[in-house]
N, C-alpha and C positions, 0 to 999 in steps of 0.2 A: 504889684500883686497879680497872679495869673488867677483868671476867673476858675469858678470849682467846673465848669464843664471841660475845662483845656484841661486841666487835672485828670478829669476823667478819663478823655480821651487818654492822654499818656497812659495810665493807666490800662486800660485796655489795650491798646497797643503793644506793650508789654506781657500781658500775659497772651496774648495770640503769637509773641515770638517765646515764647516757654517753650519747653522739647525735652520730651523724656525718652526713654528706652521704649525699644517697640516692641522687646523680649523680657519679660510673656508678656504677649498682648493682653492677656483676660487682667494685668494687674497693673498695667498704665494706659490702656484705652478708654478705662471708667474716668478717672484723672481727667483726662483729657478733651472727655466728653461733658463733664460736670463743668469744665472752666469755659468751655464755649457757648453756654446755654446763657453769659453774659448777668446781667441784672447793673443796678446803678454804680456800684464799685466804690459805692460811698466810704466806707473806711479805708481802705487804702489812700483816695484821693485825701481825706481828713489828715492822714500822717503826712502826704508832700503838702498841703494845708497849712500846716502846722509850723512844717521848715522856710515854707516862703513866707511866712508871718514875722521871724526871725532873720530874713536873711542870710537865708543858708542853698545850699543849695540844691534845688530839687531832683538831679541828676545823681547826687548822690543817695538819696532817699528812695529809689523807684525800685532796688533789692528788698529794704526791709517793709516797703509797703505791699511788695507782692507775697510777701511772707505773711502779709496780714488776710489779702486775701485769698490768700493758697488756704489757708488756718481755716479759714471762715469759711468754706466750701467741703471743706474737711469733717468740720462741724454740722453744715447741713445735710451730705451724706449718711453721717450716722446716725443724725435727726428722723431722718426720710425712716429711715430701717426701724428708729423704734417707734414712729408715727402709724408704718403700713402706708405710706402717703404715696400715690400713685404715680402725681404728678407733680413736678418741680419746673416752676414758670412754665407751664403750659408743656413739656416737655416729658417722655417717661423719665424715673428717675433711675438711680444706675443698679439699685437690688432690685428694678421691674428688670429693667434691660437684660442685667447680669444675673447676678443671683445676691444672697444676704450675704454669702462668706465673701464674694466677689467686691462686696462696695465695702465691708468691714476692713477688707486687706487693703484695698486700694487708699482706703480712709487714713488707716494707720500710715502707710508711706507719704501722702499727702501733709500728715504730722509733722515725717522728717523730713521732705521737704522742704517745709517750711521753716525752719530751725536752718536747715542750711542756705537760707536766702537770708533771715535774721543774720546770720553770722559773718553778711557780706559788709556788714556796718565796720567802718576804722577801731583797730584795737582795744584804745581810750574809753572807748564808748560799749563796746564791747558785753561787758559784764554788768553795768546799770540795765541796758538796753535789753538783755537776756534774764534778766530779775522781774524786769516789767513786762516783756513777754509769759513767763514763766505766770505769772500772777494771773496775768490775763486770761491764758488759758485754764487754771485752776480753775479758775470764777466762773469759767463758762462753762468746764463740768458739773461741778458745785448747782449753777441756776436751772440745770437741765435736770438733773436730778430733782432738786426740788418740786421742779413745772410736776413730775412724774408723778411724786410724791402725791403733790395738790389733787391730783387727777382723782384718788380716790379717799381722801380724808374729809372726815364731815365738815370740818372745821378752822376756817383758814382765816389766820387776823389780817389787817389791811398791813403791819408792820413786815410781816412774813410776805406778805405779796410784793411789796415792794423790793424789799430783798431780794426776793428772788428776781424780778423783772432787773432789776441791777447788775446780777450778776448773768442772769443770762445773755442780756442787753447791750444794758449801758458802760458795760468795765472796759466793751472793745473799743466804745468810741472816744473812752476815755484814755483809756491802754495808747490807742493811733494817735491820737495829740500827743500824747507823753513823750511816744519814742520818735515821733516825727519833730519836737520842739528840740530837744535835744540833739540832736544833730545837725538841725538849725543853729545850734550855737548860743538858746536858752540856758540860765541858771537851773538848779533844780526848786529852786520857790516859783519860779514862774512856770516852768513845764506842770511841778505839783498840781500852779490854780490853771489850767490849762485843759488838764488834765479833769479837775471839779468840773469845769464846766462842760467839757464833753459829757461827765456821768448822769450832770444832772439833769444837762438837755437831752440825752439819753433815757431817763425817767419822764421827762414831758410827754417827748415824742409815744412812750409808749402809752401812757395814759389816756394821751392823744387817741390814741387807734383803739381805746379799749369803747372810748368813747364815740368813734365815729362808727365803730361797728355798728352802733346799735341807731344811732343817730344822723349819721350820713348820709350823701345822697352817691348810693352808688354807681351812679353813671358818671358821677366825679369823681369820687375814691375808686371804683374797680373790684369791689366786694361786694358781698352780698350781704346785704341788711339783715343782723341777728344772726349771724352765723355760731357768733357764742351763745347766744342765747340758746342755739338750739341744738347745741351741743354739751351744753352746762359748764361750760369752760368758766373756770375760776377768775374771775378777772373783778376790778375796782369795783367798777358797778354792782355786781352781784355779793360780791362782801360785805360791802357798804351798806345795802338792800337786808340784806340779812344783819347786819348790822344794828339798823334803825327799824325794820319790822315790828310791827303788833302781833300778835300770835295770831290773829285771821291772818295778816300777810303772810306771814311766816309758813302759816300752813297753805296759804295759796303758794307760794314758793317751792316749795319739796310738793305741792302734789304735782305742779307743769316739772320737778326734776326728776322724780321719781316715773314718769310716765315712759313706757317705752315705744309705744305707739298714737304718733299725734301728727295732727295737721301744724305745718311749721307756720304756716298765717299766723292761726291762732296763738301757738303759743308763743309766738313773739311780740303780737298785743298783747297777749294775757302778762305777760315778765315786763313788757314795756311802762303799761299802764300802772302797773305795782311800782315800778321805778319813777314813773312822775308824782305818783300820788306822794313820794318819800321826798322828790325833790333830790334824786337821784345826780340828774347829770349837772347840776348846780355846785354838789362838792365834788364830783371829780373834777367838774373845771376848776375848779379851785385848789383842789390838788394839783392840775398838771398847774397853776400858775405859780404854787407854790415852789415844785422843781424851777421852773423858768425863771425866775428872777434868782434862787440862788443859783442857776447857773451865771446870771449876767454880774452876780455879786463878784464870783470870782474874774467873771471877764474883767470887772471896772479895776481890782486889784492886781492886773498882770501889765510890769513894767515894759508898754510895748506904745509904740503912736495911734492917735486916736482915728486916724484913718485905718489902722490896720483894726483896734478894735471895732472899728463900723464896721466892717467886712463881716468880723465875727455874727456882728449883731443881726447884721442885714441877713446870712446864712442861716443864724437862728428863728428869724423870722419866716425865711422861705419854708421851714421846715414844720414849722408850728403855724396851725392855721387861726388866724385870727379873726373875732369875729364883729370886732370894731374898727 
């Protein structure tokens, strides 16, 4: 098995030898500029992952993983635009650089792109492999939307959060395992639970972050402490909060959301404290544990050797932080 950082690097390596048209520049230099700005490359690595898990071979997989992350960058692009978000990994992003219609167009070809590196996969595989892609990408319109949604409706169950965090999320990492098992030389019952368990540890992980936002020490995560909080972002904890509230919390609640001018100390004691007094970060952890073990549920039911599933295990634990 090749460790996930030699993954990586291929990966990377890979898309630094990508080459597009230089004509017109304003509509493959954004392209171009978005793929260099790097980040971990974790789902693509997760799809050649997947094939070496099976016994396949990862040289053949290194078209439809750059497909994944050509998709994923595609995504973030048009993310950026309808965020207003300045900066992408410390970087401008490409509607600062360029303009909206400039990262909009570059976005869309970035689309087809990607479709045409998907389609470097052997014939056979072809049309499973482009069903699974096709979905994936659905899913991650679908959860973007949603997020949108969330943004201004009073009312948001934990069942709809999760959903959405799925599809925005967890469908890709599920999606890379699928189409990388699969060309591995996976059956489709095994790619299926493969694929579970990407989604679910997919759903941890986010859980994970909704939770170290508030909790964390950021000179280890890289965030800033409450940054949802103090932006009202819909996330576990806050639904949940609202959730389980008395009507004093409640009303302590919507007056720190409602406020448009505040010191952000404050109100992220003031939201924090309401979320211990509820006993707040005790069921989220318990929710992300509850994704984490189904995801290992499906790990323990995919016909593969138990050293390959340790790998799996051991990847899931680097990712999920533990705190036993």
């Amino acid at each position: 098995m090749k460790k996930l950082e030699d993954l990586q690097e291929i990966i990377s390596d890979a898309v630094n030898k990508l080459s597009f048209p230089i004509y017109p520049a304003a509509l493959y230099e954004p392209i171009s500029y978005i793929l260099s700005l790097g980040g971990k490359r974790m789902r693509p690595a997760l799809l050649l992952m997947a094939c070496d898990l099976f016994g396949g071979d990862v040289d053949a997989a290194i078209s439809p993983a750059l497909a994944i992350e050509v998709f994923h960058n595609f995504t973030l692009m048009h993310d950026d635009i309808m965020d207003n978000a300045p900066l992408r990994r410390g970087n401008t992003t490409v509607h600062e650089r360029w303009n909206n219609n400039a990262a909009i167009l570059s976005g869309d070809v970035m689309l087809v792109e990607g479709y045409k590196l998907m389609m470097q996969v052997e014939d056979r595989l072809l049309r499973p492999i482009l069903d699974i892609f096709n979905t994936t990408a659905v899913g991650v319109c679908e959860g973007q939307q949603l997020d949108m949604e969330f943004e201004v409706l009073d009312h948001v169950n934990i069942d709809e959060y999760v959903n959405m965090i799925r599809l925005k999320t967890a469908v890709v990492l599920g999606g890379a395992l699928k189409i990388g098992a699969l060309i591995g030389g996976a059956d489709v019952k095994d790619a299926e639970l493969l694929s579970s368990f990407g989604e679910h540890l997919g759903l941890a992980f986010q859980l994970q972050d909704d939770i170290l936002d508030v909790y964390g020490e950021p000179e280890k995560f890289g965030k800033q402490v409450g940054g949802d909080i103090i932006s009202n972002k819909k996330t576990y904890l806050l639904i949940k909060a609202k959730e389980l509230a008395d009507p004093r919390q409640t009303a302590d609640l919507n007056h720190w959301i409602a406020l448009k001018q505040f010191n952000n100390i404050e109100k992220v004691e003031a939201v924090t404290a309401i979320y211990n007094s509820l006993n707040i970060r005790q069921h989220a952890e318990d929710a992300m544990q509850t994704y984490a073990d189904k995801a290992f549920e499906a790990l323990d039911a995919i016909s593969l050797p138990e050293e390959h599933k340790q790998y799996l295990r051991d990847f899931a634990d680097g990712l999920l932080v533990r705190e036993n």
